[in-house]
N, C-alpha and C positions, 0 to 999 in steps of 0.2 A: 627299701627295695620295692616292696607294694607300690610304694606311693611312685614311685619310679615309670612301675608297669603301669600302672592306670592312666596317671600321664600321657604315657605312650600310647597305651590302647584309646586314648581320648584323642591324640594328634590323626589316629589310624582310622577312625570313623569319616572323617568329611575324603578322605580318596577312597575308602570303600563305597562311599556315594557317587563317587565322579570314575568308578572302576565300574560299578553297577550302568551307571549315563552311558556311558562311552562303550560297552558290551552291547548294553541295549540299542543305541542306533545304529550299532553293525550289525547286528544280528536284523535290523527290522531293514537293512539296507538290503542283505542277503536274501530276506525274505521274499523284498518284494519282486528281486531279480531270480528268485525261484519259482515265482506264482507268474513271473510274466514269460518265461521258462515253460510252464504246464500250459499254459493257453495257448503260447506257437505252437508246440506240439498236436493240442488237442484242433487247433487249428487247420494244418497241416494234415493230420486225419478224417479230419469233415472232410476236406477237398478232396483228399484221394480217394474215398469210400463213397465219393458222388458221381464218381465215374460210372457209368453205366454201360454194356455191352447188350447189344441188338443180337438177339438169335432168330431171323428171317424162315418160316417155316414154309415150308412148299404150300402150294394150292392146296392138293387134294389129301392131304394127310389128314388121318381119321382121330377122334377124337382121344382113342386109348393110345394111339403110337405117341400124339401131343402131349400127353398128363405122363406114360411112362417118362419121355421125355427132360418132362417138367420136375421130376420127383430123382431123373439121375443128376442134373444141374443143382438141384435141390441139397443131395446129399456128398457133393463135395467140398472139397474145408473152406476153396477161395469162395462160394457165395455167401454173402450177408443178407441181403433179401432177391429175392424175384415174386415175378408179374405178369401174368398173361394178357396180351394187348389184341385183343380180337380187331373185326375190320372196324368195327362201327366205334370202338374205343379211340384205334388209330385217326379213324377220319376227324374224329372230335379234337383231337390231340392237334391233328393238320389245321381244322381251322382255327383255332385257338393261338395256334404259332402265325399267325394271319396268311394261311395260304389260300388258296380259292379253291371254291366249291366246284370242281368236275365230274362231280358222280352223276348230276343230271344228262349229262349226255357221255357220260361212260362208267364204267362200272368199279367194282372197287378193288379189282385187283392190283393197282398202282399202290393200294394201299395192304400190302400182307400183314397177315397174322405175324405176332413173335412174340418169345420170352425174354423181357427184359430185366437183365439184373447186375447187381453193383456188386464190388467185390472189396474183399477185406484186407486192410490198410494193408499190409507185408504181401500182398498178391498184385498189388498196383506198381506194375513196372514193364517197360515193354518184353523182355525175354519172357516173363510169366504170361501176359497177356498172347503171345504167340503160342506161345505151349496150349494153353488155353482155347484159343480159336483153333489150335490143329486138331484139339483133340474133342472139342461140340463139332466140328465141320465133317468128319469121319461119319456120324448122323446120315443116313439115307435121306432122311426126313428134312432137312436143314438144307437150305438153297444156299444163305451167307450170313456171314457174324462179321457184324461192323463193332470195333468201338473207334475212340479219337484218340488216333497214333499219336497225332502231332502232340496234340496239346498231352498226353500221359507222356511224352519225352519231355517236355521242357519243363511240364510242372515236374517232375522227376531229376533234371539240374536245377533246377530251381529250391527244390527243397531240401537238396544234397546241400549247399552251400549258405542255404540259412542254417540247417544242421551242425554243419561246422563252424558256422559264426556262434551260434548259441551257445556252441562249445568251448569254444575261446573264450567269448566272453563271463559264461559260467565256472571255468575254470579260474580264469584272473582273477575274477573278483571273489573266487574261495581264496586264492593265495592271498588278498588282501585282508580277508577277513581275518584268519588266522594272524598275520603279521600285527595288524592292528588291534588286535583284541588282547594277544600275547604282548607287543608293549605298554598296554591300559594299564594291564594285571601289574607287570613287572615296574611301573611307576608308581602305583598304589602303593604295592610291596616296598618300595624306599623308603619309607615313612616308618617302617617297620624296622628297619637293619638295627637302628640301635637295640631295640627292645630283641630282636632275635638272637644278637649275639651276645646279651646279661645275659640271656636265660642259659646262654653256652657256657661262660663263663662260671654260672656257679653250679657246675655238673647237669644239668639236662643234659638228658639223652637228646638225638635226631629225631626220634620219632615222637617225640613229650613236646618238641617244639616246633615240628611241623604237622603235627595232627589235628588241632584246634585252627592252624591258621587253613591247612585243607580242605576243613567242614563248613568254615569260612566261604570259602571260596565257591564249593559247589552252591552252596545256598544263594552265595549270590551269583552264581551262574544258572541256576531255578531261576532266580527272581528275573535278571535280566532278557532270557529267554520266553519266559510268560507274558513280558512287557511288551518285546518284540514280538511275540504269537498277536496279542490281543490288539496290537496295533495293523498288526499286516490283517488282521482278520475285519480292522473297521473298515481299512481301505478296499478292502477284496465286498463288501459289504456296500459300501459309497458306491464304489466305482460300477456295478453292477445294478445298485437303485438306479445311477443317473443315467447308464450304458446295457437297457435290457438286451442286448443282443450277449453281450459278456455271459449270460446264465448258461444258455445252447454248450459254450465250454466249459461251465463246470464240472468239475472233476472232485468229487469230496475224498475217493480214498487218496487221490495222488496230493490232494491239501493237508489232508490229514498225514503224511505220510512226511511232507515239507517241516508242518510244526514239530513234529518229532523228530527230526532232523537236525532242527535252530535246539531244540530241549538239549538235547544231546549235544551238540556242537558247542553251544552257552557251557553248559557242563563240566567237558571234556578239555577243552583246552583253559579253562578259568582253574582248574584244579591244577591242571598239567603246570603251566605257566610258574603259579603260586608255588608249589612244590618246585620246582626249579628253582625261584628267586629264593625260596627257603634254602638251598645246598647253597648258591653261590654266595650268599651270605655269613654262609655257615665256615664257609670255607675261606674265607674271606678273611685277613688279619684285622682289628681293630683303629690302627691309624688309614688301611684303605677304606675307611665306611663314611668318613669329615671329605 
């Protein structure tokens, strides 16, 4: 009967390595469509958060009404930064965007003072941005608040429908993962039926013979998800030496946050799986196992 199980356990080693392969390039498949998953996003958020709105201040407003000013804009949730754009800031700003220099023969009120400032990713939308300009324009002090309707409306469908493509396609390919990782296991686990149902046969318990193939399985659901961590991390690594613009999106806790995600997923469904193909086997008459 030893020599039986060893056997067995000897047939059972080359699909625990083709159970460990086959975990591990789904999981680094998953990976890499979760890391390309965080950079849309993070993507998506540069753009919205470089939106800037113009607070045009009057001529004659005095320095303390400008800075109170500056310090109420200051202290609501939608700003991320602001900036004070005096005349001579603006004009620079004009000829640099290659306008012409008219100040020689006029002066620089074409060009007003204002406080310019970007606003935080979940405030970038046109109902906000109106709420917003009602409520700086109320300001005595404040002539006009411009920001770009147009283009915060369209980048706004625009990223609504990548949103939901990302979504789909993030979703799908969890349902693949899972399908695929769970038939690996459960083909491994064949190789196994004969040796799972002696150990039935001469009184094992369930749990005496599914607990060992269990411990199995998480271990190699470690190993396969370490593989796939260390691999998605060379790519994320390349692809950023050869693509230094890729850095600006880095995100370490939402990466970190990924690998532990594949850990657990490697894990969870390598055990799950295993222990299933232990019952159906278990449960399973002897002439259904040929």
């Amino acid at each position: 009967m030893a020599q039986f199980g060893k056997a067995s356990s000897k047939r059972g080693k080359p699909s625990y390595f083709m159970a460990i392969l086959g975990v591990t390039l789904v999981l680094f498949l998953l990976g890499l469509v979760g890391w390309i998953t965080i950079n849309s996003k993070k993507l998506m958020q540069y753009f919205k958060e470089s939106v800037e709105v113009q607070v045009f201040l009057k001529t004659d407003i005095q320095d303390t009404s400008r800075i109170s000013l500056q310090e109420y804009i200051q202290a609501k949730p939608y700003t991320k930064k602001l900036r004070y754009t005096d005349k001579e800031t603006a004009k620079k700003e004009w000829l640099q965007s290659g306008g012409e220099d008219f100040t020689e023969f006029l002066d620089n009120a074409l060009l007003p003072t204002s406080i310019d400032f970007t606003l935080k990713e979940q405030y970038v939308d046109s109902a906000q941005l109106a709420l917003i300009k009602a409520d700086i324009s109320q300001n005595p002090n404040v002539d006009e608040v411009r920001y770009p309707n147009a283009i915060v409306g369209k980048m706004q469908r625009n990223f609504n429908v990548m949103s939901l493509a990302l979504a789909g396609v993030a979703i799908l390919i969890a349902i693949m993962v899972i399908i695929l990782i769970d038939n690996t296991i459960r083909l491994a686990m064949f190789s196994n039926r004969f040796l799972i149902k002696t150990m039935q046969m001469v009184g094992a318990t369930r749990w005496f013979i599914a607990k060992p193939l269990n411990v199995r399985a998480l271990i190699n659901g470690a190993i396969s998800a370490i593989i796939a961590i260390a691999a998605v991390y060379g790519v994320i690594a390349l692809a950023e030496k050869f693509l230094p613009d890729l850095k600006a999106l880095h995100d370490n806790t939402m990466i970190l946050l990924l690998f532990l995600a594949l850990l657990i997923i490697g894990i969870f469904i390598s055990v799950f799986s295993t222990h299933r193909s232990v019952i159906k086997y278990l449960r399973m008459k002897l002439d259904d196992l040929y």
